[in-house]
mmCIF file of the N, C-alpha and C atoms, coordinates in Angstrom:
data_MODEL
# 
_entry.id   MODEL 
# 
loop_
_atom_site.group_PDB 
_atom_site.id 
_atom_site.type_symbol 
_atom_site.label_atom_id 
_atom_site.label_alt_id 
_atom_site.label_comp_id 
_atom_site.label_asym_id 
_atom_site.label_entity_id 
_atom_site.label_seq_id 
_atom_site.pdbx_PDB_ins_code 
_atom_site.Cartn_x 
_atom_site.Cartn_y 
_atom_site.Cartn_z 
_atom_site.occupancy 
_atom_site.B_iso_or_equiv 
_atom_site.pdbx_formal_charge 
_atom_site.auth_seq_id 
_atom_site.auth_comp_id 
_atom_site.auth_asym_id 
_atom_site.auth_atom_id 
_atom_site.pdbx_PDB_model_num 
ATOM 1   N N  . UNK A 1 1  ? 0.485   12.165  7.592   1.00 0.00 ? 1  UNK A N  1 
ATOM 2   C CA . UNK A 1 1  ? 0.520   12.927  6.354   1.00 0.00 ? 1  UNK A CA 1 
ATOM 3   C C  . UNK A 1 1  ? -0.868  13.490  6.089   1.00 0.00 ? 1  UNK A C  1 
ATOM 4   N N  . UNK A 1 2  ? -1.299  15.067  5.223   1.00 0.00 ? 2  UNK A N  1 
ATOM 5   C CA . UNK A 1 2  ? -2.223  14.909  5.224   1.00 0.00 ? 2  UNK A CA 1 
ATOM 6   C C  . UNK A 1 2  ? -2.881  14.550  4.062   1.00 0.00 ? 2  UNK A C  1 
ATOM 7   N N  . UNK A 1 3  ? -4.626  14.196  3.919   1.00 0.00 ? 3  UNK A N  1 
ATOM 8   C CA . UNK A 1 3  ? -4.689  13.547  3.481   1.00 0.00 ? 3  UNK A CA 1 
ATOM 9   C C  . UNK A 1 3  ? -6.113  14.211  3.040   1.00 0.00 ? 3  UNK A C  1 
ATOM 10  N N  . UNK A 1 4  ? -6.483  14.508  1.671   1.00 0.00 ? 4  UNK A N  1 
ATOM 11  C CA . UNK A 1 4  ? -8.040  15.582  1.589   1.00 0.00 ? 4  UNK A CA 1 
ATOM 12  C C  . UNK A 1 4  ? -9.321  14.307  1.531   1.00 0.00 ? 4  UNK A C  1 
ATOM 13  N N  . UNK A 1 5  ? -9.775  14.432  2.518   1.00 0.00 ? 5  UNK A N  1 
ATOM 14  C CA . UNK A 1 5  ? -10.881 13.581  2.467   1.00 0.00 ? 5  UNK A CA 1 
ATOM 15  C C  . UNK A 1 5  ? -12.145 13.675  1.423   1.00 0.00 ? 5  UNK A C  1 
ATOM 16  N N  . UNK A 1 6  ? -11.560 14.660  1.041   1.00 0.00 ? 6  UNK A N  1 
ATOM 17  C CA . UNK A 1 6  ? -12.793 14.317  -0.452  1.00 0.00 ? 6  UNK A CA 1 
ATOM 18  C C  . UNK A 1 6  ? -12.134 13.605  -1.861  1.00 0.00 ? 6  UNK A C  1 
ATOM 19  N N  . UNK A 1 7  ? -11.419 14.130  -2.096  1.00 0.00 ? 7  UNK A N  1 
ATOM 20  C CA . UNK A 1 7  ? -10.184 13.512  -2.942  1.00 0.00 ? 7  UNK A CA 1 
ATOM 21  C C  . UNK A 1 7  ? -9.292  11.902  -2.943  1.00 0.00 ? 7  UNK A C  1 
ATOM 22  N N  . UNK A 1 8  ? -8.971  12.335  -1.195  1.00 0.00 ? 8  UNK A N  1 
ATOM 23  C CA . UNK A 1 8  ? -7.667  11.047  -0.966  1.00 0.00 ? 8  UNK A CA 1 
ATOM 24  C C  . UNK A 1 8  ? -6.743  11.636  -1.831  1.00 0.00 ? 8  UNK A C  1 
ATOM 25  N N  . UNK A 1 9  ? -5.964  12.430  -1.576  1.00 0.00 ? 9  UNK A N  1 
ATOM 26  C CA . UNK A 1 9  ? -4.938  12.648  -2.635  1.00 0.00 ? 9  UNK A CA 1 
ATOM 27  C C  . UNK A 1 9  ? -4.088  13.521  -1.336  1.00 0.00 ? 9  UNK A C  1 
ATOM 28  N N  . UNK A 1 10 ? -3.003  12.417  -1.295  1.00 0.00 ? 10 UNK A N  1 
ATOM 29  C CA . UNK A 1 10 ? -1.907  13.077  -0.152  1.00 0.00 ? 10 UNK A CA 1 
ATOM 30  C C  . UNK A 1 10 ? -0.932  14.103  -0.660  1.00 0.00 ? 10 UNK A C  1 
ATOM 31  N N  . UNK A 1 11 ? -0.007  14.706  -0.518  1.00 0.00 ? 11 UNK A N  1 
ATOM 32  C CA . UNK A 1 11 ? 0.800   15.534  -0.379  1.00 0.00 ? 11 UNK A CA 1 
ATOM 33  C C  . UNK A 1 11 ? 2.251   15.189  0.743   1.00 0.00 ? 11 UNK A C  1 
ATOM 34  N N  . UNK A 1 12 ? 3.123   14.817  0.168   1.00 0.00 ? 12 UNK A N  1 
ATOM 35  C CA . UNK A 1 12 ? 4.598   14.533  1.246   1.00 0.00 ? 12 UNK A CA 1 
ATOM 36  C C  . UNK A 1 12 ? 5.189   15.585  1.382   1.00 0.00 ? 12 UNK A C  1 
ATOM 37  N N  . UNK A 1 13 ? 4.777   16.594  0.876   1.00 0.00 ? 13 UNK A N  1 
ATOM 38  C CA . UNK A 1 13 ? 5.426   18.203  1.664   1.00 0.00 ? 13 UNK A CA 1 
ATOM 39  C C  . UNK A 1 13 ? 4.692   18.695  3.060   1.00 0.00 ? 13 UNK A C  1 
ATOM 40  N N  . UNK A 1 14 ? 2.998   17.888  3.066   1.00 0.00 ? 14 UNK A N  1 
ATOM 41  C CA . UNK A 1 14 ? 2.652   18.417  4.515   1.00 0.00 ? 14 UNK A CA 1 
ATOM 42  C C  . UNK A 1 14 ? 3.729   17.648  5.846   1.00 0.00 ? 14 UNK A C  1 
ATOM 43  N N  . UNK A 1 15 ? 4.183   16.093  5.163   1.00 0.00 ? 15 UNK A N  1 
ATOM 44  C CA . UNK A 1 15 ? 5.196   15.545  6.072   1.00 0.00 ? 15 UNK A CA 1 
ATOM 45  C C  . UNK A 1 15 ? 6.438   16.532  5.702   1.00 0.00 ? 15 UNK A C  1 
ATOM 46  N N  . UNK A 1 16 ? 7.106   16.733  5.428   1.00 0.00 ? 16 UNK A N  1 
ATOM 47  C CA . UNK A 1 16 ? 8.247   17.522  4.939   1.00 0.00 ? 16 UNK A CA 1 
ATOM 48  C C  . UNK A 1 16 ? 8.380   18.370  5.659   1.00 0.00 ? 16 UNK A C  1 
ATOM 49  N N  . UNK A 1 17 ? 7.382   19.503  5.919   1.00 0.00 ? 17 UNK A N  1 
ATOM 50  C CA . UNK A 1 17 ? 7.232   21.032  6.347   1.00 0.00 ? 17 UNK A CA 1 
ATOM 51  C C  . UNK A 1 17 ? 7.037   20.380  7.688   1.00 0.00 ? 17 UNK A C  1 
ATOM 52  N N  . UNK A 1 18 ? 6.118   19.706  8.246   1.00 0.00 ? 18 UNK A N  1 
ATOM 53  C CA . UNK A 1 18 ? 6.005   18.926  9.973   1.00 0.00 ? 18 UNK A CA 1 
ATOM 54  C C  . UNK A 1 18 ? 7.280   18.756  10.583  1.00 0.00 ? 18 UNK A C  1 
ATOM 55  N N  . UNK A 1 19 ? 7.851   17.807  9.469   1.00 0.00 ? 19 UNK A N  1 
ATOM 56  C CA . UNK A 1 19 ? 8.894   17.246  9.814   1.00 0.00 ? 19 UNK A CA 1 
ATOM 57  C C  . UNK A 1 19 ? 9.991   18.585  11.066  1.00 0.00 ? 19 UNK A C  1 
ATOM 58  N N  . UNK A 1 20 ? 10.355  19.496  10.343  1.00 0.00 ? 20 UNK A N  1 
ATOM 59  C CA . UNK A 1 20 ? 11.149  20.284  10.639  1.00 0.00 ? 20 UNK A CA 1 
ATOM 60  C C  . UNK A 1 20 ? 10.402  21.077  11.935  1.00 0.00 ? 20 UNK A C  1 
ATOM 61  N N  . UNK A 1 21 ? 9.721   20.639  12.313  1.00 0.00 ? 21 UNK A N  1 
ATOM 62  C CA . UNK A 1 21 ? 9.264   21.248  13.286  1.00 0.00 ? 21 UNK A CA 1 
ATOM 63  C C  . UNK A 1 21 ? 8.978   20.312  14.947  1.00 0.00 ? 21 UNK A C  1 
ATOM 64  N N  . UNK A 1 22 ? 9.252   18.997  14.475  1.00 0.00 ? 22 UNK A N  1 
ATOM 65  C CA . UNK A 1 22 ? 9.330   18.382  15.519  1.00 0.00 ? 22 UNK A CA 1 
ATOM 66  C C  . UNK A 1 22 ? 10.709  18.017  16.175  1.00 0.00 ? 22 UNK A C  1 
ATOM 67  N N  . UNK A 1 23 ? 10.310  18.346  17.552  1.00 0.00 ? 23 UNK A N  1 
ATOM 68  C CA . UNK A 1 23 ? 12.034  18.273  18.600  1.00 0.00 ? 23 UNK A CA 1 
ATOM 69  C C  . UNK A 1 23 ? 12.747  17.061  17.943  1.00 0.00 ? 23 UNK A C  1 
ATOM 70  N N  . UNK A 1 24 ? 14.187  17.179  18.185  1.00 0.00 ? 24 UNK A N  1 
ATOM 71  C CA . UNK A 1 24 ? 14.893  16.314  18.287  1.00 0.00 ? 24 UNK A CA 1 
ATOM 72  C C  . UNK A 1 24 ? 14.783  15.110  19.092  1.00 0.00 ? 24 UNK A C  1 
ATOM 73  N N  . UNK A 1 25 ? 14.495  13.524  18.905  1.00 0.00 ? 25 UNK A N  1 
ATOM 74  C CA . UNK A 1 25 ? 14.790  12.609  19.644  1.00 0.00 ? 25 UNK A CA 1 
ATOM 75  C C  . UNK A 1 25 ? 13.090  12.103  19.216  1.00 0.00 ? 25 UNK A C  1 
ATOM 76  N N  . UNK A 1 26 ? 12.344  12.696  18.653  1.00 0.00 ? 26 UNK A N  1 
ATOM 77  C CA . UNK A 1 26 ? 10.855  12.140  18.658  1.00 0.00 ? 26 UNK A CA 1 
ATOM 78  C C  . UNK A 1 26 ? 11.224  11.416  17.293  1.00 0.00 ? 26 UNK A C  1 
ATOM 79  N N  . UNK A 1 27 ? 10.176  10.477  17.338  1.00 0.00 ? 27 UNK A N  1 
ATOM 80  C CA . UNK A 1 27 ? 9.948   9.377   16.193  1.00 0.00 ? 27 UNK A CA 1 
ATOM 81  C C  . UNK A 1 27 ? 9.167   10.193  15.078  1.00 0.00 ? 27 UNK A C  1 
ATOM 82  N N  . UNK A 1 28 ? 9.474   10.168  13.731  1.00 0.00 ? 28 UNK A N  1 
ATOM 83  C CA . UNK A 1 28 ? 8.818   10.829  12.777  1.00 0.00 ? 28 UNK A CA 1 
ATOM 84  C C  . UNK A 1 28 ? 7.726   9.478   11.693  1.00 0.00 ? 28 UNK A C  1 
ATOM 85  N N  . UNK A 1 29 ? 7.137   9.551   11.714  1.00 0.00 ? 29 UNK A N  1 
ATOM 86  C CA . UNK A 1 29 ? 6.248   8.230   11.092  1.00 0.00 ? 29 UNK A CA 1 
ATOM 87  C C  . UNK A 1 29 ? 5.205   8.767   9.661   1.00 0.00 ? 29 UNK A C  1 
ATOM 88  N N  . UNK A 1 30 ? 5.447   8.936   8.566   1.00 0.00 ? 30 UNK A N  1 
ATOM 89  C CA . UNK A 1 30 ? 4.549   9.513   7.356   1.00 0.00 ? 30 UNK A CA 1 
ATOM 90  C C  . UNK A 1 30 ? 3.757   8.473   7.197   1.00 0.00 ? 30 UNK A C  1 
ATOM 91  N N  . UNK A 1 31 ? 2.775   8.711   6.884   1.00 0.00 ? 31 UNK A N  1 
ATOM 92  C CA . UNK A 1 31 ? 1.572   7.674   6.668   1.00 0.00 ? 31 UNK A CA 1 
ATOM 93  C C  . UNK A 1 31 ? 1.180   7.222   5.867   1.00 0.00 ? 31 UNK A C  1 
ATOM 94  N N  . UNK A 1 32 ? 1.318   8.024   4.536   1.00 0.00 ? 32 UNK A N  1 
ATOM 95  C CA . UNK A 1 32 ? 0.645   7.643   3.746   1.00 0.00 ? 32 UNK A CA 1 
ATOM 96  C C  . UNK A 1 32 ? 0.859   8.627   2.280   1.00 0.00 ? 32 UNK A C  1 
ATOM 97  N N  . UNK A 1 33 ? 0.982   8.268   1.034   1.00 0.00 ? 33 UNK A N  1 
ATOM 98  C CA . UNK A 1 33 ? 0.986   8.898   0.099   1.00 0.00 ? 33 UNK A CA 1 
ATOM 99  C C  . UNK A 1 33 ? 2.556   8.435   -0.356  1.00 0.00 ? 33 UNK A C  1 
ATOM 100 N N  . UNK A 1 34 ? 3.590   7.562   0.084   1.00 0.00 ? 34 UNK A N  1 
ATOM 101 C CA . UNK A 1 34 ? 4.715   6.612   -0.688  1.00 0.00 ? 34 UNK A CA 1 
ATOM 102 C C  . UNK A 1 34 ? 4.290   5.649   -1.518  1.00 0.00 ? 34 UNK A C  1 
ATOM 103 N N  . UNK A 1 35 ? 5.037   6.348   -2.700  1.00 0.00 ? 35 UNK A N  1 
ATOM 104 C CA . UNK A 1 35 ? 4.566   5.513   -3.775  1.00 0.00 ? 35 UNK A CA 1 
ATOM 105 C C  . UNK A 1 35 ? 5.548   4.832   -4.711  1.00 0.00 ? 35 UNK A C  1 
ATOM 106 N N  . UNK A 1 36 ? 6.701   5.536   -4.514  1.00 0.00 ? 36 UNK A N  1 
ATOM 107 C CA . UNK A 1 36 ? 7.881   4.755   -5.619  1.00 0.00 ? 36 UNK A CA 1 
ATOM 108 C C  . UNK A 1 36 ? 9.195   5.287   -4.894  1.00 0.00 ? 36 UNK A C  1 
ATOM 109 N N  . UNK A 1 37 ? 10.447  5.067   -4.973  1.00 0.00 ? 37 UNK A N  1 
ATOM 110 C CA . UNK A 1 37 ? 11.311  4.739   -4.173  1.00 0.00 ? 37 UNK A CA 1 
ATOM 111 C C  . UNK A 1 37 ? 11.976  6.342   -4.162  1.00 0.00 ? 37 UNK A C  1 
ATOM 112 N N  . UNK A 1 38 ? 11.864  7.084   -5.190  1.00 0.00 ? 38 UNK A N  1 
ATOM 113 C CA . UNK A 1 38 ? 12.071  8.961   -5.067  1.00 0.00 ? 38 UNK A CA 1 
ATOM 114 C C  . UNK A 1 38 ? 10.864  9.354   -3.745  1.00 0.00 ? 38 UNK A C  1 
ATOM 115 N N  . UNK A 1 39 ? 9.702   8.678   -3.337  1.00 0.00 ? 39 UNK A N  1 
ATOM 116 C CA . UNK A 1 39 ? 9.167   9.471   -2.533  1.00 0.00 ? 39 UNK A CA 1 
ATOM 117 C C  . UNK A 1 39 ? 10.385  8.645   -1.157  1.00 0.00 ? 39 UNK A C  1 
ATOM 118 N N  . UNK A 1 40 ? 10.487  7.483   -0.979  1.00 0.00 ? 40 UNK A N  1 
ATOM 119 C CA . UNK A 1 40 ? 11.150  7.191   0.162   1.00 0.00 ? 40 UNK A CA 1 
ATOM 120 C C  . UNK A 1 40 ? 12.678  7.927   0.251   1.00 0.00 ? 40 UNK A C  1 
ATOM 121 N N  . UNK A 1 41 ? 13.017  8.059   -0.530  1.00 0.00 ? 41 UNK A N  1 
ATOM 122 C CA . UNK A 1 41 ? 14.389  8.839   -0.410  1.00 0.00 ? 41 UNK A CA 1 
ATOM 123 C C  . UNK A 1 41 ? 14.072  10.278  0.217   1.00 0.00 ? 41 UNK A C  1 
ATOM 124 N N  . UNK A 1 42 ? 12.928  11.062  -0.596  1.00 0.00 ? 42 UNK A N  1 
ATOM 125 C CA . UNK A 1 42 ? 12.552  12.405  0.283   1.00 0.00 ? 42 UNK A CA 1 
ATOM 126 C C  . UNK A 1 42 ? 12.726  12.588  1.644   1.00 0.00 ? 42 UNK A C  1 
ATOM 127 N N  . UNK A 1 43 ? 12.022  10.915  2.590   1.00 0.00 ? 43 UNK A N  1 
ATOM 128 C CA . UNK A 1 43 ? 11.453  11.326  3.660   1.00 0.00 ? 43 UNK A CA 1 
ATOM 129 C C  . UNK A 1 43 ? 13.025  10.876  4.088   1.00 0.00 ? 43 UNK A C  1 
ATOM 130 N N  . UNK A 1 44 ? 13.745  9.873   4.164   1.00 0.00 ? 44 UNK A N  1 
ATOM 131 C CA . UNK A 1 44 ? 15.082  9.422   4.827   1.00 0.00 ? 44 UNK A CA 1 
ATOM 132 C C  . UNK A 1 44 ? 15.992  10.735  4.484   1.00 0.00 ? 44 UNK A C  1 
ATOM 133 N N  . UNK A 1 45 ? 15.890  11.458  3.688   1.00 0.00 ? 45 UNK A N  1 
ATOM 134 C CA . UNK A 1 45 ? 16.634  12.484  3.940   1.00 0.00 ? 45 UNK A CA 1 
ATOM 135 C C  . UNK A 1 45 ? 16.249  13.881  4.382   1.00 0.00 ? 45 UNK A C  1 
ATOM 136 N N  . UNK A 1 46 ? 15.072  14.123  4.615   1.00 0.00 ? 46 UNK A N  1 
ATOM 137 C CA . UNK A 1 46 ? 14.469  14.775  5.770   1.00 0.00 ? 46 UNK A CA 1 
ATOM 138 C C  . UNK A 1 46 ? 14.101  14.704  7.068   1.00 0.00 ? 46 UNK A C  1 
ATOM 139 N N  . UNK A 1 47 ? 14.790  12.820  7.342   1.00 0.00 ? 47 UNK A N  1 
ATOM 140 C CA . UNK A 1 47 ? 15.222  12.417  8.903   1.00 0.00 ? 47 UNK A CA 1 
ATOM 141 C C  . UNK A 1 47 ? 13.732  11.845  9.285   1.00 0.00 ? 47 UNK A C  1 
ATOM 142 N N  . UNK A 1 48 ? 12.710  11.017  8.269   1.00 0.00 ? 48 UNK A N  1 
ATOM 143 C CA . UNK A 1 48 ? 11.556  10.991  8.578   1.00 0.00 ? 48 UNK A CA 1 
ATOM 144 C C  . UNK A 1 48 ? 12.152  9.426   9.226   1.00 0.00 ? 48 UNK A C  1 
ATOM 145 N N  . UNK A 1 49 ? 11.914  8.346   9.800   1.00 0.00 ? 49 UNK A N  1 
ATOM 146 C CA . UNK A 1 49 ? 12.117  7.463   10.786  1.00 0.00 ? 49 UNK A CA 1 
ATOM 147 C C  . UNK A 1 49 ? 11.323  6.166   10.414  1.00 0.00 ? 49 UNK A C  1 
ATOM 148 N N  . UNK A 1 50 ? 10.146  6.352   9.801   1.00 0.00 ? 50 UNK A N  1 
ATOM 149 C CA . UNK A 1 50 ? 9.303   5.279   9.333   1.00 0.00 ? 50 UNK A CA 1 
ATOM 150 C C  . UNK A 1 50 ? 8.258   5.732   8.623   1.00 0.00 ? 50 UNK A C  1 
ATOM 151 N N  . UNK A 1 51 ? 7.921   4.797   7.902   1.00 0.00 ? 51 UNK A N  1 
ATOM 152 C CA . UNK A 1 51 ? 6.857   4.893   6.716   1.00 0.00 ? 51 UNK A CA 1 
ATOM 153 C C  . UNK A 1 51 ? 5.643   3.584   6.863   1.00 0.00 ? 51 UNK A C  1 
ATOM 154 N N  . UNK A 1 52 ? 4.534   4.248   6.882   1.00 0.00 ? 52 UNK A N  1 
ATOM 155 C CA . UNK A 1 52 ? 3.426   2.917   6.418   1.00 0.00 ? 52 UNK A CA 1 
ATOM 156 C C  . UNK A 1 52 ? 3.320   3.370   4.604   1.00 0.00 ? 52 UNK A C  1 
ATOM 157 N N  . UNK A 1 53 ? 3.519   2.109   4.435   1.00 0.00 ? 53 UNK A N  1 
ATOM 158 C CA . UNK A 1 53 ? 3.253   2.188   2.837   1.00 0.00 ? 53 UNK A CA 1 
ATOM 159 C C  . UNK A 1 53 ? 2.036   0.643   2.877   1.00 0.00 ? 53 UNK A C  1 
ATOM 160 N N  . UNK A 1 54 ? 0.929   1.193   2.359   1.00 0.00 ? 54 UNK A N  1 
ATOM 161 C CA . UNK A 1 54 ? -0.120  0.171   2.238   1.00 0.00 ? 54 UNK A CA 1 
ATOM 162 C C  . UNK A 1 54 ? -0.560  0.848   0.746   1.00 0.00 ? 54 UNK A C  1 
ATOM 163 N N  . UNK A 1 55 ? -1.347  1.416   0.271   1.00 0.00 ? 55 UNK A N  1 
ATOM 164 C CA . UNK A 1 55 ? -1.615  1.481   -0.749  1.00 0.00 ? 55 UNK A CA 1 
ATOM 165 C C  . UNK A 1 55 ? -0.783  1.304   -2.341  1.00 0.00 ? 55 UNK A C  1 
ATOM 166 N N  . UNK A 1 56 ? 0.067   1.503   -2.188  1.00 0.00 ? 56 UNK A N  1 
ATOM 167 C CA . UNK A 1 56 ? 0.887   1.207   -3.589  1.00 0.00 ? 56 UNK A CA 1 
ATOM 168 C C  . UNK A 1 56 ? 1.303   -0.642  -3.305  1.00 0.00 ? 56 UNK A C  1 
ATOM 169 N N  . UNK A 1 57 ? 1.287   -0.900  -2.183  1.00 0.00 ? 57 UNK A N  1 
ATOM 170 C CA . UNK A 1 57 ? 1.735   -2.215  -2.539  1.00 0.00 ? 57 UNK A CA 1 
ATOM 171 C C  . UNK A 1 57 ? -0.066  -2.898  -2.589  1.00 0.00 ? 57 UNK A C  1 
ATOM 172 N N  . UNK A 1 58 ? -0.840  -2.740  -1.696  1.00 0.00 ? 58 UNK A N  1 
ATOM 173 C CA . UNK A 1 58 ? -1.996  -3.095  -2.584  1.00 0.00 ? 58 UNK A CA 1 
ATOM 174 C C  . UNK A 1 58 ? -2.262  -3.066  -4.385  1.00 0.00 ? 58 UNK A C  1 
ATOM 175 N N  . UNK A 1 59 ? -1.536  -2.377  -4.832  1.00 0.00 ? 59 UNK A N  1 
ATOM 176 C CA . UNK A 1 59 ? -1.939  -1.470  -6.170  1.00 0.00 ? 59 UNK A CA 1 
ATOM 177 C C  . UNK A 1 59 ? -1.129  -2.602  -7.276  1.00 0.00 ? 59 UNK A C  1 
ATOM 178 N N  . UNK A 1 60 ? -0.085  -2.913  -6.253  1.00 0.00 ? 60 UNK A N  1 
ATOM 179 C CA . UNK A 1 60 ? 1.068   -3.520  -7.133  1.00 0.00 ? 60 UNK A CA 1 
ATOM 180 C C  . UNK A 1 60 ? 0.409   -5.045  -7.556  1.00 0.00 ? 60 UNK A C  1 
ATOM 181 N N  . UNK A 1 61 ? 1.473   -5.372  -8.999  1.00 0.00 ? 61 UNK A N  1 
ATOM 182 C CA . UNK A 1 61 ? 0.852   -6.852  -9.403  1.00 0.00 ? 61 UNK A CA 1 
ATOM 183 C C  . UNK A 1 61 ? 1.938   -7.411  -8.654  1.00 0.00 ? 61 UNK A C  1 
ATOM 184 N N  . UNK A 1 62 ? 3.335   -7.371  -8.080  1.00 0.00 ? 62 UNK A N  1 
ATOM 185 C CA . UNK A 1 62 ? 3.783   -7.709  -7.288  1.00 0.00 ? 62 UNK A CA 1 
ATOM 186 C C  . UNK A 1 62 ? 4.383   -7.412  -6.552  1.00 0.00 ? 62 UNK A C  1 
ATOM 187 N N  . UNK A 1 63 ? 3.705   -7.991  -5.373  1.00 0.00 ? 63 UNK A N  1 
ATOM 188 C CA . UNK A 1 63 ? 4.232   -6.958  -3.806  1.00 0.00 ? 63 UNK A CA 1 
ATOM 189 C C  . UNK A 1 63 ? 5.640   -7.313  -3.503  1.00 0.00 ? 63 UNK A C  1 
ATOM 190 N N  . UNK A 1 64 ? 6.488   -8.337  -3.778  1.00 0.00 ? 64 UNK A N  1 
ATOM 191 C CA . UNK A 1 64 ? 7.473   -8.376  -3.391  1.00 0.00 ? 64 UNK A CA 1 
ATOM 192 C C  . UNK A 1 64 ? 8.699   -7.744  -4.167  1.00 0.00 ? 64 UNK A C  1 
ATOM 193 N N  . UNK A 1 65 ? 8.023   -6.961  -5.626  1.00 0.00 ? 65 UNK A N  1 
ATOM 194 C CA . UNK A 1 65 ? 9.206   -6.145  -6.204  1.00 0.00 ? 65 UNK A CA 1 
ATOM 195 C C  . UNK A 1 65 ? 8.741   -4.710  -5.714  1.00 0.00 ? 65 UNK A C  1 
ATOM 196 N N  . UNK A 1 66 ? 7.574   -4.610  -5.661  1.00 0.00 ? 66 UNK A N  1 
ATOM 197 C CA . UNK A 1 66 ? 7.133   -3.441  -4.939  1.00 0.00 ? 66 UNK A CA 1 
ATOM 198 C C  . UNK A 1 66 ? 7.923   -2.897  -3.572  1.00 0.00 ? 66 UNK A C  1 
ATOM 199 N N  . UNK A 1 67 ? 8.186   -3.972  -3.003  1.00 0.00 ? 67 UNK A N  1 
ATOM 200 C CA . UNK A 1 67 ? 8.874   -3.818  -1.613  1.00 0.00 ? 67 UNK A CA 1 
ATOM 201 C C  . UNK A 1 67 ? 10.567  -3.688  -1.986  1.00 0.00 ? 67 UNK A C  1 
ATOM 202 N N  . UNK A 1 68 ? 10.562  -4.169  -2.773  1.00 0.00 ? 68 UNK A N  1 
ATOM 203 C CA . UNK A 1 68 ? 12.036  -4.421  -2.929  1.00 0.00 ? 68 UNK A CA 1 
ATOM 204 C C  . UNK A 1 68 ? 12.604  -2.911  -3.618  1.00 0.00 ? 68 UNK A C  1 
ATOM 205 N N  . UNK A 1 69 ? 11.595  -2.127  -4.564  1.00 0.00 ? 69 UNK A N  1 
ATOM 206 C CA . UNK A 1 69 ? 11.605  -0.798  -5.138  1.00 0.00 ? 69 UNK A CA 1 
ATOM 207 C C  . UNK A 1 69 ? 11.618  0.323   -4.178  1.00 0.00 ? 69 UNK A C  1 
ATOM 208 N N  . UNK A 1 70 ? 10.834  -0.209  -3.462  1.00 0.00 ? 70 UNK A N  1 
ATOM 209 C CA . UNK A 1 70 ? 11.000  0.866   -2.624  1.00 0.00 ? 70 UNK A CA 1 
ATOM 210 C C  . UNK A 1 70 ? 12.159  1.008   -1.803  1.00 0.00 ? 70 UNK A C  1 
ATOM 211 N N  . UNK A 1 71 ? 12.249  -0.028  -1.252  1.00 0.00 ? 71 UNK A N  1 
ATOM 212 C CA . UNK A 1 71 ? 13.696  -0.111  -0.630  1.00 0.00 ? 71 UNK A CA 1 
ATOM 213 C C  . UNK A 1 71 ? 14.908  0.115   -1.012  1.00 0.00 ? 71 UNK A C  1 
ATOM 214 N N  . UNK A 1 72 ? 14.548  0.207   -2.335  1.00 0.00 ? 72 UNK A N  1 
ATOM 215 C CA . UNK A 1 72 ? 16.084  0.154   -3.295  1.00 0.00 ? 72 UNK A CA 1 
ATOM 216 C C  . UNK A 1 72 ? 16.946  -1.250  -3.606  1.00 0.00 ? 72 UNK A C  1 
ATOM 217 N N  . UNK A 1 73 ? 15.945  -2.606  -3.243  1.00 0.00 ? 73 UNK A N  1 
ATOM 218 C CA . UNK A 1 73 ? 16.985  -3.283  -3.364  1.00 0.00 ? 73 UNK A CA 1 
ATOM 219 C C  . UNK A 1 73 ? 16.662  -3.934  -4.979  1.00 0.00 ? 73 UNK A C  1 
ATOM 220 N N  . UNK A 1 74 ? 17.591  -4.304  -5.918  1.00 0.00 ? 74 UNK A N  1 
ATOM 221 C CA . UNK A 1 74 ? 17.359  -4.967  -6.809  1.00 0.00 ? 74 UNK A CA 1 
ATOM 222 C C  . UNK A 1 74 ? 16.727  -6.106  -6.843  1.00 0.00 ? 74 UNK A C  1 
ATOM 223 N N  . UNK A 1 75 ? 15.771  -6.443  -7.645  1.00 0.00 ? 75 UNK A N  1 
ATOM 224 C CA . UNK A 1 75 ? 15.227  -7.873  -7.847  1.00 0.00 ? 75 UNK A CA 1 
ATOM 225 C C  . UNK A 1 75 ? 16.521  -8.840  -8.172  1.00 0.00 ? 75 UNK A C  1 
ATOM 226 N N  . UNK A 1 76 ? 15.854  -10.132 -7.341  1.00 0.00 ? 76 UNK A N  1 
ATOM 227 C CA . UNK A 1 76 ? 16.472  -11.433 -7.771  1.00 0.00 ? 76 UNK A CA 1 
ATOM 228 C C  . UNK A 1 76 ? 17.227  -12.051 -8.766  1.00 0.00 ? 76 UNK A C  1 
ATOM 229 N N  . UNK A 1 77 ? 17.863  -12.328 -9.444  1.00 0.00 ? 77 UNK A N  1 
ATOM 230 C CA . UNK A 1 77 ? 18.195  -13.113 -10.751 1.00 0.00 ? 77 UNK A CA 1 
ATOM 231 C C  . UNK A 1 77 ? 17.638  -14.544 -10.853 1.00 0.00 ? 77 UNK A C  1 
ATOM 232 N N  . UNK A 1 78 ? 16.900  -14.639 -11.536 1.00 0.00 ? 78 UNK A N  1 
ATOM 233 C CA . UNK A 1 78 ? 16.561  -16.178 -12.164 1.00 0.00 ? 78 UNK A CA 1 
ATOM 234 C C  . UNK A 1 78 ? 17.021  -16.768 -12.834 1.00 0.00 ? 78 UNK A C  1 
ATOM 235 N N  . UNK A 1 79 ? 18.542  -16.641 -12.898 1.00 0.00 ? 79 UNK A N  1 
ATOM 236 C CA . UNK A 1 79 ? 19.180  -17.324 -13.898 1.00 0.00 ? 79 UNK A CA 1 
ATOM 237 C C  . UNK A 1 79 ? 19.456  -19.025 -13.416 1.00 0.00 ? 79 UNK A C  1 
# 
């Protein structure tokens, strides 16, 4: 993804616009700039293949709802 090295401030349309330009059968991998579970839906439905997500779960007070948000899965019940 790219990424302005003076800033750090990504953009998921430079993955987006890439995306469509790489052959069929290659691995698509965004790097960086997923932050809440509308950006992961973007890339799975633009056929993106994998995601590093490190910074928002650094960011998070907890990484395991963080993970779970992104993924879409609902938190636990503590009942």
């Amino acid at each position: 993804n790219n990424r302005d090295l003076k800033t750090f401030t990504t953009d998921l349309d430079v993955t987006l616009r890439l995306a469509k330009r790489i052959p069929p059968g290659k691995l698509i991998v965004c790097e960086s700039g997923i932050h809440q579970r509308a950006d992961v839906v973007r890339l799975v439905e633009a056929g993106i293949h994998a995601m590093l997500v490190g910074e928002s779960l650094i960011r998070s007070d907890d990484i395991g709802d963080k993970i779970r948000e992104l993924r879409g899965v609902p938190a636990p019940s503590h009942a």
